[in-house]
N, CA, C and O atoms as a Tripos MOL2 file, in Angstrom:
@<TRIPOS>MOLECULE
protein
  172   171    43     0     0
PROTEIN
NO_CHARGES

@<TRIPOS>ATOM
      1 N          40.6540  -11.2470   11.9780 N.3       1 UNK1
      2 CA         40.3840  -12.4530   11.1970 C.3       1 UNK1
      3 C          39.4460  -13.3850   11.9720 C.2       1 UNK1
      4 O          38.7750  -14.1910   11.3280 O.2       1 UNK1
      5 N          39.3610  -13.3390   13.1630 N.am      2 UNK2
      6 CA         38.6690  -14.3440   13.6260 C.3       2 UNK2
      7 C          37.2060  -13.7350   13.9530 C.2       2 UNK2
      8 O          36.2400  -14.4660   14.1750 O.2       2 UNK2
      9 N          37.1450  -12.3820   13.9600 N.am      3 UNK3
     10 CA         35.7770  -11.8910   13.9010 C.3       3 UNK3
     11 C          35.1030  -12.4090   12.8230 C.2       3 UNK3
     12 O          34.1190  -13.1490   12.8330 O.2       3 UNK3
     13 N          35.8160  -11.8840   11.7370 N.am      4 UNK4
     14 CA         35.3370  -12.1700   10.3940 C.3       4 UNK4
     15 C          35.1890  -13.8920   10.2290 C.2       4 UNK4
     16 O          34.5250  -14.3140    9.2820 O.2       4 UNK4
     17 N          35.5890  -14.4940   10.8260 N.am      5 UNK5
     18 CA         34.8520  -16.0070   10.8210 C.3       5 UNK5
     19 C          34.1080  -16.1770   11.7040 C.2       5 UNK5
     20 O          33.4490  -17.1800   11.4320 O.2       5 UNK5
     21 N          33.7890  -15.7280   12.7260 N.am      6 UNK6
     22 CA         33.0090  -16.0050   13.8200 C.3       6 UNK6
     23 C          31.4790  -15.1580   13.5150 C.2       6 UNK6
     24 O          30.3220  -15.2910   13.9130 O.2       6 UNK6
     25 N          32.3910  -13.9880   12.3370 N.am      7 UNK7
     26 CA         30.4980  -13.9790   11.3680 C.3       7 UNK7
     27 C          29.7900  -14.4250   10.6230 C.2       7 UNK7
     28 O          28.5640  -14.3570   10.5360 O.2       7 UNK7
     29 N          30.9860  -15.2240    9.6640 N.am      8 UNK8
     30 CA         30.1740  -16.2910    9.0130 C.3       8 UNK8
     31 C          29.9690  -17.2870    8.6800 C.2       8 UNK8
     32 O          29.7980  -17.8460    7.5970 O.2       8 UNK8
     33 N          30.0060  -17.8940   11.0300 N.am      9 UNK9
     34 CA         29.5090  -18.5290   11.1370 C.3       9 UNK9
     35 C          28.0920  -18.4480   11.9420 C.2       9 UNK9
     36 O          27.1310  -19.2150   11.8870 O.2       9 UNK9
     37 N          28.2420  -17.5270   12.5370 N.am     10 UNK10
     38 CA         27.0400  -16.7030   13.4780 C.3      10 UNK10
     39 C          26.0330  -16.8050   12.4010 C.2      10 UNK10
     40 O          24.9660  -17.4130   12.4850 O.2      10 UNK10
     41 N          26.6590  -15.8780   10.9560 N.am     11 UNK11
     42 CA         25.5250  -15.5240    9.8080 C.3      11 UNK11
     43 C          24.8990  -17.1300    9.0280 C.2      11 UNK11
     44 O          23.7480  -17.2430    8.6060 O.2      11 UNK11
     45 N          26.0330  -18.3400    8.9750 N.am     12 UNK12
     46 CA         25.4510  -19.3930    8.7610 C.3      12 UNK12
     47 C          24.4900  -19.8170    9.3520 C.2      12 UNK12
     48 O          23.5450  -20.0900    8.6120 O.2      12 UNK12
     49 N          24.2950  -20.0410   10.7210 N.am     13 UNK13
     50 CA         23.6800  -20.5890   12.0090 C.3      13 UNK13
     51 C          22.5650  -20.2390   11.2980 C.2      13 UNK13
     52 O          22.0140  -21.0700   10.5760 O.2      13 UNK13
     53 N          21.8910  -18.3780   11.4770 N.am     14 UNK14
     54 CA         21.4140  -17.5490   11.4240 C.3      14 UNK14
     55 C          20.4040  -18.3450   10.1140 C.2      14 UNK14
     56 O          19.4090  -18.9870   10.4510 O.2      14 UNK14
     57 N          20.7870  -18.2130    8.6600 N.am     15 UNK15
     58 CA         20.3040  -18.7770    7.9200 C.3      15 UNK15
     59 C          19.6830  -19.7990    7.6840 C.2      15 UNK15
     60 O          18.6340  -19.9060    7.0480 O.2      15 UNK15
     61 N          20.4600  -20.8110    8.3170 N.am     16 UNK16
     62 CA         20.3890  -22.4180    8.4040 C.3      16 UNK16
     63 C          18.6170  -22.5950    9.9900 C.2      16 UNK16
     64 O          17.6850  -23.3760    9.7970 O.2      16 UNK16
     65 N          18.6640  -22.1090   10.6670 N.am     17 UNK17
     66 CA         17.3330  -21.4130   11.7240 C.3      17 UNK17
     67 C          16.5770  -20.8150   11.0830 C.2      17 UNK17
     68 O          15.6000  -20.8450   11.8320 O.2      17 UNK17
     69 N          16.1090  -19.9720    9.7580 N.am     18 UNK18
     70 CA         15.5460  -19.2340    9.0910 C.3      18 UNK18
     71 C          15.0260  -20.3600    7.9620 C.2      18 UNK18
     72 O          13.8360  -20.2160    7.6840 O.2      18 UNK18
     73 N          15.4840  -21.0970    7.4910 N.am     19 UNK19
     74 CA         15.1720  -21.8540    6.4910 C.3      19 UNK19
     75 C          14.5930  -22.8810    7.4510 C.2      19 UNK19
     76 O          13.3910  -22.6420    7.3350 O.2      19 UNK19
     77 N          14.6690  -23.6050    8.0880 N.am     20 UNK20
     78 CA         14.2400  -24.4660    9.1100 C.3      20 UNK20
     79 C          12.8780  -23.6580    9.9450 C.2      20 UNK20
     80 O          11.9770  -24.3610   10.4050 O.2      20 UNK20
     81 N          12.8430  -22.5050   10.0510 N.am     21 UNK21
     82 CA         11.4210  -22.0660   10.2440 C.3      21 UNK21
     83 C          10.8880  -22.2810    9.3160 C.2      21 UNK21
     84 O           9.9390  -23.0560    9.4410 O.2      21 UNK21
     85 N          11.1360  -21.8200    8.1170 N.am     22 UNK22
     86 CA         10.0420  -21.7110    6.6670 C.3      22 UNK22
     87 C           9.8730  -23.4420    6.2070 C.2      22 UNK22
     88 O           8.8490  -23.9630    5.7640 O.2      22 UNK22
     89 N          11.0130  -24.0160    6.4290 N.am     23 UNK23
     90 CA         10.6550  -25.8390    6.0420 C.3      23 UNK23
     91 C           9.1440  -26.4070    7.0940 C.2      23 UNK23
     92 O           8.0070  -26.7720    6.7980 O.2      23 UNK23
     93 N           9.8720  -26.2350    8.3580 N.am     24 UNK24
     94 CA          8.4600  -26.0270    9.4700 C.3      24 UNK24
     95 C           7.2700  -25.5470    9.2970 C.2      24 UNK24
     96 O           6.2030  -26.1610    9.3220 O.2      24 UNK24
     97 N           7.4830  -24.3040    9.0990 N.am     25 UNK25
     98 CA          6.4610  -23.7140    9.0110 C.3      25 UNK25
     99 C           5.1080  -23.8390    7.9730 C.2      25 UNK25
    100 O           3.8830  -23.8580    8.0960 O.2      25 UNK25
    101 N           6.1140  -23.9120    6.8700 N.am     26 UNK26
    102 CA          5.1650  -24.8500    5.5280 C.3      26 UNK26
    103 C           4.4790  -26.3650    5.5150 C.2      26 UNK26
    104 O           3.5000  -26.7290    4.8630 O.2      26 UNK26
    105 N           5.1700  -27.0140    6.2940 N.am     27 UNK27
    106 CA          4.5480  -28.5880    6.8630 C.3      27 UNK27
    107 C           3.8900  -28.5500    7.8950 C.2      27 UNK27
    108 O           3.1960  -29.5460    8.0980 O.2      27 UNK27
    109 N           3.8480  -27.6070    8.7700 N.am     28 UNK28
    110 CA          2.8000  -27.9820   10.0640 C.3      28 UNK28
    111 C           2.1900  -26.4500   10.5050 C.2      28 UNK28
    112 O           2.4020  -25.9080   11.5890 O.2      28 UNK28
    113 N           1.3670  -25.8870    9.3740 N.am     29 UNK29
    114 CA          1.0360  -24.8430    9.5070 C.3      29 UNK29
    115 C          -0.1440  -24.3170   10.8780 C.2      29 UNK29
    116 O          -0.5810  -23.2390   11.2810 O.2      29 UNK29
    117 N          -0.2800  -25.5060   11.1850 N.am     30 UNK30
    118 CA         -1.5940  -25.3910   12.2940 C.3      30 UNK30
    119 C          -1.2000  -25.9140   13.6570 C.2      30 UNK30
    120 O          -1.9360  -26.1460   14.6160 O.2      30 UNK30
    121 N          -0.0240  -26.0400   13.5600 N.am     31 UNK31
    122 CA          1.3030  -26.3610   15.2470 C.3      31 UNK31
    123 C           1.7900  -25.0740   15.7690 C.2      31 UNK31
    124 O           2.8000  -24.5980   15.2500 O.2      31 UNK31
    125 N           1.2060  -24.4500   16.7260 N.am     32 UNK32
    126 CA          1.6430  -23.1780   17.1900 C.3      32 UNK32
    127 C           2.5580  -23.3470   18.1470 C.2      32 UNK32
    128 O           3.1940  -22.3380   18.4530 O.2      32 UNK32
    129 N           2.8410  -24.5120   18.8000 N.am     33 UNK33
    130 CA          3.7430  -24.7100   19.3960 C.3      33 UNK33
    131 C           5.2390  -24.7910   19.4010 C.2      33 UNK33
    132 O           6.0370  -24.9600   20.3230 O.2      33 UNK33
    133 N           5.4130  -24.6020   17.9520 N.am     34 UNK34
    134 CA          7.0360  -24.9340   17.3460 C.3      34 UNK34
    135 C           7.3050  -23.1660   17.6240 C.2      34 UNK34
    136 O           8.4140  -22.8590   18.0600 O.2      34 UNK34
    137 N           6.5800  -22.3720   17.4400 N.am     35 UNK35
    138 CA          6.6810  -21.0350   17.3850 C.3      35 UNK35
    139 C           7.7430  -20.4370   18.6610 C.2      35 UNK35
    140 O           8.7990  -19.8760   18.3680 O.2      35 UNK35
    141 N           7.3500  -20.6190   19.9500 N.am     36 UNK36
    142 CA          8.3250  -20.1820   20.7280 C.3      36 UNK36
    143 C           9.6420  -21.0600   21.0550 C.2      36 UNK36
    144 O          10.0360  -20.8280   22.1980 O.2      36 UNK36
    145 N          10.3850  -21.9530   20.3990 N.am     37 UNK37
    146 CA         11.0850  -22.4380   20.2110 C.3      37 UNK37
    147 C          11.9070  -21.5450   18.5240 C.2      37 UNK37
    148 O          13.0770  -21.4980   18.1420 O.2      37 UNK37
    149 N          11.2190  -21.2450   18.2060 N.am     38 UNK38
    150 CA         12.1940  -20.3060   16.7650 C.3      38 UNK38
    151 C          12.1130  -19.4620   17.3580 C.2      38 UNK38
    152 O          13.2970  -19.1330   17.2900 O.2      38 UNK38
    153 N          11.4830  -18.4070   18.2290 N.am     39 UNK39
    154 CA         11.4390  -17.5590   18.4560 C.3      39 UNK39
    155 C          12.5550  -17.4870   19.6510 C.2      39 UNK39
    156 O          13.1040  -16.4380   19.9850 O.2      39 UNK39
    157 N          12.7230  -18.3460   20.0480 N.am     40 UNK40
    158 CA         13.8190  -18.2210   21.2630 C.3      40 UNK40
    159 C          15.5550  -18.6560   20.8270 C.2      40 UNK40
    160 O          16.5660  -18.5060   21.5130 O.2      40 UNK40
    161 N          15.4140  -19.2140   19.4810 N.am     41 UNK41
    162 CA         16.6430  -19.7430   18.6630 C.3      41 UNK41
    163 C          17.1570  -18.3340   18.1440 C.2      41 UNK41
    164 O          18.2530  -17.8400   18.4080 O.2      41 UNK41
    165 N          16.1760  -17.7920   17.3670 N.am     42 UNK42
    166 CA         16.4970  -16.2340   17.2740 C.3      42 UNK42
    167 C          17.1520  -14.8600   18.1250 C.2      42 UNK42
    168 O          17.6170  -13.8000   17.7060 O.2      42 UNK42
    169 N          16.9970  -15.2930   19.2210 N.am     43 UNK43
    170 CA         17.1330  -14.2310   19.9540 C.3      43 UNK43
    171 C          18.8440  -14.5430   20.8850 C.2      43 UNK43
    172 O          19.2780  -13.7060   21.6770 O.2      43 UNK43
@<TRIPOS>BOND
     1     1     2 1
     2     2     3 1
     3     3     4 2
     4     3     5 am
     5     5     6 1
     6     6     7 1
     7     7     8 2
     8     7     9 am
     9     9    10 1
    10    10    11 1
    11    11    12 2
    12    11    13 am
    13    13    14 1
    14    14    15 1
    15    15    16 2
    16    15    17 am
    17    17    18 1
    18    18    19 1
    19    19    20 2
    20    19    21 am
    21    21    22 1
    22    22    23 1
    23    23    24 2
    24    23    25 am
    25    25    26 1
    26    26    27 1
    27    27    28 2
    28    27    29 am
    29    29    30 1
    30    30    31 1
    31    31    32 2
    32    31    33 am
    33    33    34 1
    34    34    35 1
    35    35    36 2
    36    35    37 am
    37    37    38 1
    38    38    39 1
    39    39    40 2
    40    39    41 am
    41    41    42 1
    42    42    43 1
    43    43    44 2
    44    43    45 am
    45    45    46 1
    46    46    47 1
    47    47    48 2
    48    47    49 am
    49    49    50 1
    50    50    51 1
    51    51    52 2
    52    51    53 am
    53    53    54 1
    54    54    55 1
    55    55    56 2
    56    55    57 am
    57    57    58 1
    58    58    59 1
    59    59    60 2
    60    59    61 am
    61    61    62 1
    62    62    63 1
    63    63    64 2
    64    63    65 am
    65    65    66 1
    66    66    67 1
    67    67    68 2
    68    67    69 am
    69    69    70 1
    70    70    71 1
    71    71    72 2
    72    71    73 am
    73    73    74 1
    74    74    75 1
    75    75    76 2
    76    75    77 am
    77    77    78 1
    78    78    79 1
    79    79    80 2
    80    79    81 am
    81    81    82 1
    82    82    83 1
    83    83    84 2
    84    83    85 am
    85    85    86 1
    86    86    87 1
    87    87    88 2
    88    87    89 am
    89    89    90 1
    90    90    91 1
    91    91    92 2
    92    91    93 am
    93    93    94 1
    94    94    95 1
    95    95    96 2
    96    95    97 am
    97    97    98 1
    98    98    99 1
    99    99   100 2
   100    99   101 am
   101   101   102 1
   102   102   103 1
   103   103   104 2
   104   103   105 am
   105   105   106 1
   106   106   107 1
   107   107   108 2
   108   107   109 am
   109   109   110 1
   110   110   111 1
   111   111   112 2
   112   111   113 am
   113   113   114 1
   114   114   115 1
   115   115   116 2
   116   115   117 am
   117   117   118 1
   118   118   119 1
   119   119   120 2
   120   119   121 am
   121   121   122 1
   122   122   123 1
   123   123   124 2
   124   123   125 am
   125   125   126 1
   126   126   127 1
   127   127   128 2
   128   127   129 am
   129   129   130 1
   130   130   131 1
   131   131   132 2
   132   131   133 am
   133   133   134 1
   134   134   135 1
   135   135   136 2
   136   135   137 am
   137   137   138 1
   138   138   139 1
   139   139   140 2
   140   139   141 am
   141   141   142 1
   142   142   143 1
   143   143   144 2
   144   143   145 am
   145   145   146 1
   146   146   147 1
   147   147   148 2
   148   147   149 am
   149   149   150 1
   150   150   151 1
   151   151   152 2
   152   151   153 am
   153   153   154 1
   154   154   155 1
   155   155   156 2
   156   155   157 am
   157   157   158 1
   158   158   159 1
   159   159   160 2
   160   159   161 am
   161   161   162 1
   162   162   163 1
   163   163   164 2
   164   163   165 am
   165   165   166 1
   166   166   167 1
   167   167   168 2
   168   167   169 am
   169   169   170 1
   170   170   171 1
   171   171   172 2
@<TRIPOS>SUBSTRUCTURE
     1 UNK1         2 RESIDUE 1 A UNK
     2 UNK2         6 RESIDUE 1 A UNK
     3 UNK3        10 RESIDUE 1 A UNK
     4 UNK4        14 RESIDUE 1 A UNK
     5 UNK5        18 RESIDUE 1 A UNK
     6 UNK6        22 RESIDUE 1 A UNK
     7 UNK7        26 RESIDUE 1 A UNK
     8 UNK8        30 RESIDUE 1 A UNK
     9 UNK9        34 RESIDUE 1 A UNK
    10 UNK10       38 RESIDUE 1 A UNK
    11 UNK11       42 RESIDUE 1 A UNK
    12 UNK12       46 RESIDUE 1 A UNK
    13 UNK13       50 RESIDUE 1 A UNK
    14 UNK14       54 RESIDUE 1 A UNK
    15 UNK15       58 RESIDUE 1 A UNK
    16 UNK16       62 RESIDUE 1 A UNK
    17 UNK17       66 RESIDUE 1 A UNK
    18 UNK18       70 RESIDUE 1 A UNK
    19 UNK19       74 RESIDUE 1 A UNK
    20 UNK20       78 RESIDUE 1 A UNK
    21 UNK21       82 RESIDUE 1 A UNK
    22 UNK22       86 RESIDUE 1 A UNK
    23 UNK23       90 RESIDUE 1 A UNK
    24 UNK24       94 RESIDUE 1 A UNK
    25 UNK25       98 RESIDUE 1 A UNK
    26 UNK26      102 RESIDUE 1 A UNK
    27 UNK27      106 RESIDUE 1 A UNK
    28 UNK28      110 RESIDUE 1 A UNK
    29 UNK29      114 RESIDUE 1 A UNK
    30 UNK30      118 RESIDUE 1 A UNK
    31 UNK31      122 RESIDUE 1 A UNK
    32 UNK32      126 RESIDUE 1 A UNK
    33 UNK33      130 RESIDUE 1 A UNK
    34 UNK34      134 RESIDUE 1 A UNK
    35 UNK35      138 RESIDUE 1 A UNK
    36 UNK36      142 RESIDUE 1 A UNK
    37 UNK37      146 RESIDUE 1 A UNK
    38 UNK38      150 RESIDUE 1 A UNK
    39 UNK39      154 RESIDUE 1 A UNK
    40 UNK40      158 RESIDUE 1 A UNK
    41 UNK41      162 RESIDUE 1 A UNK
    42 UNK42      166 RESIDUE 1 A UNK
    43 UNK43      170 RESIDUE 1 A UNK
């Protein structure tokens, strides 16, 4: 039981970082700098 919540909250996180790239990403399309910061949230 506690796996199974600790996935979806992992899988929330996960989503909630994914949508927050694409919000980003769509407003400051010419900031390459935000890039290794998602890229390191990801991993």
């Amino acid at each position: 039981m506690h796996l199974y919540i600790a996935t979806i909250i992992s899988w929330r996180f996960f989503m909630a970082s994914f949508y927050n790239l694409l919000f980003k990403s769509s407003i400051s399309m010419a900031r390459t700098g935000d890039e290794p910061l998602f890229s390191l949230r990801f991993v």
